[in-house]
C-alpha positions in Angstrom: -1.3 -5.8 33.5 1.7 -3.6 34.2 2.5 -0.7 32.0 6.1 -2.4 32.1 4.4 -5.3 30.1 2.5 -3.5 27.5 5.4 -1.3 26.5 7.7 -4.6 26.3 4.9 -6.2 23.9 4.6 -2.7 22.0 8.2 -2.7 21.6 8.1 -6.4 20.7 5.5 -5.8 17.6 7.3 -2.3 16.2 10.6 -4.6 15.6 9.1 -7.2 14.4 7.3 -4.4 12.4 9.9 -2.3 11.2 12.6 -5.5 10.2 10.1 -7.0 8.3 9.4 -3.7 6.4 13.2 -2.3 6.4 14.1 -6.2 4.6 11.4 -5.3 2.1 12.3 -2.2 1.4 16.3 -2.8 0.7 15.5 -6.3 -0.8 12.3 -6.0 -3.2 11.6 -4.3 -5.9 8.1 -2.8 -6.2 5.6 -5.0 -7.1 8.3 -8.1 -7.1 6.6 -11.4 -5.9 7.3 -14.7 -4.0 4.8 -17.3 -3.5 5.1 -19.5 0.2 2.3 -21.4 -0.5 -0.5 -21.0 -3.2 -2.9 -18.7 -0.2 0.1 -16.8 1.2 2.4 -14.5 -1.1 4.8 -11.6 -0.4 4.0 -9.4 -2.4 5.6 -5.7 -1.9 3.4 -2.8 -2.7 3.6 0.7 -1.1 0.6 2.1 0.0 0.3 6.0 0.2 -2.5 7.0 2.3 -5.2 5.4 4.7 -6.7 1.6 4.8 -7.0 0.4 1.6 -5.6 2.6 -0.3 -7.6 5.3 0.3 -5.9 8.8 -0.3 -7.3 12.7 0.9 -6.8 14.7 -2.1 -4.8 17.9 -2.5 -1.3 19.2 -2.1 -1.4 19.0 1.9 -4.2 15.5 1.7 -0.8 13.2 2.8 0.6 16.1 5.1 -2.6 16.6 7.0 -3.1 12.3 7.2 -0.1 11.7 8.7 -0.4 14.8 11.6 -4.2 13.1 12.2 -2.2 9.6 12.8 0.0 11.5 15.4 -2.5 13.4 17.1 -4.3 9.6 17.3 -1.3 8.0 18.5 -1.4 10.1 21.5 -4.7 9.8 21.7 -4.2 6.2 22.4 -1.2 6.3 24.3 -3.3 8.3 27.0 -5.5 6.0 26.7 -3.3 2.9 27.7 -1.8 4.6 30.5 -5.2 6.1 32.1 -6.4 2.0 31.4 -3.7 1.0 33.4 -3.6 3.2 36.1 -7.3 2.4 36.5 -6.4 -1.3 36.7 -8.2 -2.3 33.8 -8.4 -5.8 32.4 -5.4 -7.1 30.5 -7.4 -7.8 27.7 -8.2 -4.1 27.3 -4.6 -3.1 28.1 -3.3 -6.1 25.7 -5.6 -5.0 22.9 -4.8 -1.1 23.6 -1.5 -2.4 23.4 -1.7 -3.7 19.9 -3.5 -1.0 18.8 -1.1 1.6 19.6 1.9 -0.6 18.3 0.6 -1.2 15.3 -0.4 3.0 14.2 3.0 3.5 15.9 4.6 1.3 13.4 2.6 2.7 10.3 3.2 6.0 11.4 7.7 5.7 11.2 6.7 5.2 7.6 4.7 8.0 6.5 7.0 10.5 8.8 10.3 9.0 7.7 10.7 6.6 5.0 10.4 9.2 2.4 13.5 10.7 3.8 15.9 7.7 4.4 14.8 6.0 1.7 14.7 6.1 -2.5 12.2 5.2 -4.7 11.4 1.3 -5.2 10.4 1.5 -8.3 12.0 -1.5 -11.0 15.2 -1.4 -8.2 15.7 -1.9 -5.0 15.7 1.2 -2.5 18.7 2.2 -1.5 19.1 2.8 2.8 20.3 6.7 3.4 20.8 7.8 -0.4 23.1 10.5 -1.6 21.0 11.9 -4.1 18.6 12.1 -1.1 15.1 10.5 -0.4 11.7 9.8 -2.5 9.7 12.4 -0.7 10.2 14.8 2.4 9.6 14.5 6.2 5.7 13.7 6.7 5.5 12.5 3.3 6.3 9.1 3.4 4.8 5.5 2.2 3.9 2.5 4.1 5.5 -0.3 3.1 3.1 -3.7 2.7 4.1 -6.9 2.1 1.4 -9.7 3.8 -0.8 -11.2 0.4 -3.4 -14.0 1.2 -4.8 -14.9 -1.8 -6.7 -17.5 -0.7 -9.0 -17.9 -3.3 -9.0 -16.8 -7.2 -11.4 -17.6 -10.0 -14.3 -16.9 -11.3 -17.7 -16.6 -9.6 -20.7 -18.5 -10.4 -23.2 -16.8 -13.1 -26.2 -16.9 -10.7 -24.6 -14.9 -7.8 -26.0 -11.1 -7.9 -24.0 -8.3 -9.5 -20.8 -9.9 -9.4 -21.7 -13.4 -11.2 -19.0 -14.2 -14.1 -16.6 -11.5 -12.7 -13.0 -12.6 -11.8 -12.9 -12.4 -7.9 -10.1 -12.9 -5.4 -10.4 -13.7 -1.8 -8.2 -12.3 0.1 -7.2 -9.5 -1.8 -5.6 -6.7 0.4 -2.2 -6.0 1.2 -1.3 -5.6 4.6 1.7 -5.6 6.7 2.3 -6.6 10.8 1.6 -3.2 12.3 -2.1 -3.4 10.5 -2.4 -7.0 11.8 -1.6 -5.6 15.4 -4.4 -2.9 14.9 -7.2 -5.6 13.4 -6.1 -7.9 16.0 -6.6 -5.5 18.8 -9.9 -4.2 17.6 -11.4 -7.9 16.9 -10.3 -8.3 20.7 -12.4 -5.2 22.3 -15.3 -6.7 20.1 -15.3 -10.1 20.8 -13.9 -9.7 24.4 -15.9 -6.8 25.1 -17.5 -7.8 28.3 -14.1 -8.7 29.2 -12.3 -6.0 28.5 -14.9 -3.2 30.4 -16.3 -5.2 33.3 -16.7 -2.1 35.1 -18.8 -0.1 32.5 -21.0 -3.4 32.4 -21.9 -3.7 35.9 -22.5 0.2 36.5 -24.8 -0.1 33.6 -26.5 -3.2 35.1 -26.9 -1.2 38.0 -28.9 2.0 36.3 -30.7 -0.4 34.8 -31.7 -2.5 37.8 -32.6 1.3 39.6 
């Protein structure tokens, strides 16, 4: 696979991406709700640091995430175009592919939508504000959106530790760049022999010797 190709399909995910996110922001009020289905939701909620909505604490905890994501970023971009120059498989190029579109897309948030944008909370943003942003450059908040509740209730008595509790399945928040990421990650595991031929065979090799 060209690198023509995976730069079209990066390009591809970070619009699809960024509309769905810019729509949110100018159209939703934080924490406002509306149901597709009973399993699937949009629910906006903002999420301020890493996976789940796990922060580093400190004055500098969000500064010092967001220069970690772009030293990644090119970390992964070197690593799609040394893949590709190598020849390797599409599915490693495809799933490199996804992988750096999706922290590419996650990564315009936290460096700029806490300049371009104001707060969301009980209004909707406001695109380029006078008054100014809700944060500084590096500072910013990921906008999620994706809810799939698919199931709610509570859980049988005799299950272990969390018998009787009120559970929900699936209960994170996501948006499409993290749905890139997990779907490019699930790839190299499940596609593994697929994606690294090479690496296989020189292995079956030493091991043969």
């Amino acid at each position: 696979m060209s690198l023509k190709k995976a730069g079209f399909l990066i390009v591809l995910i970070l619009l699809i991406d960024q509309i769905s996110k810019l729509y949110i922001k100018t159209n939703f009020a934080l924490g406002e709700e509306v149901e597709v289905f009973d399993w699937f939701r949009i629910l906006f909620v903002e999420n301020e640091g890493m996976a789940w909505g796990t922060k580093i604490p400190g004055e500098y905890g969000k500064l010092a995430l967001t220069l970690f994501r772009l030293a990644a970023i090119v970390g992964i971009g070197y690593w799609l175009w040394d893949s590709v120059r190598k020849g390797g498989s599409r599915i490693l190029i495809i799933s490199i592919a996804l992988i750096f579109a999706g922290a590419f897309g996650n990564i315009i948030d936290s460096v700029f939508y806490g300049v371009i944008f104001d707060d969301s909370y009980g209004h909707v943003a406001s695109f380029l504000p006078e008054e100014g942003g809700y944060s500084s450059l590096f500072h910013g908040k990921v906008v999620d959106m994706l809810y799939f509740p698919l199931y709610k209730g509570y859980l049988p008595e005799w299950i272990p530790f969390w018998g009787g509790k009120y559970f929900t399945f699936f209960e994170p928040v996501f948006n499409i760049a993290d749905s890139a990421i997990s779907v490019g990650v699930a790839m190299l595991l499940l596609f593994n022999k697929k994606a690294f031929p090479k690496h296989k065979e020189e292995e079956e090799k030493k091991e043969a010797a």
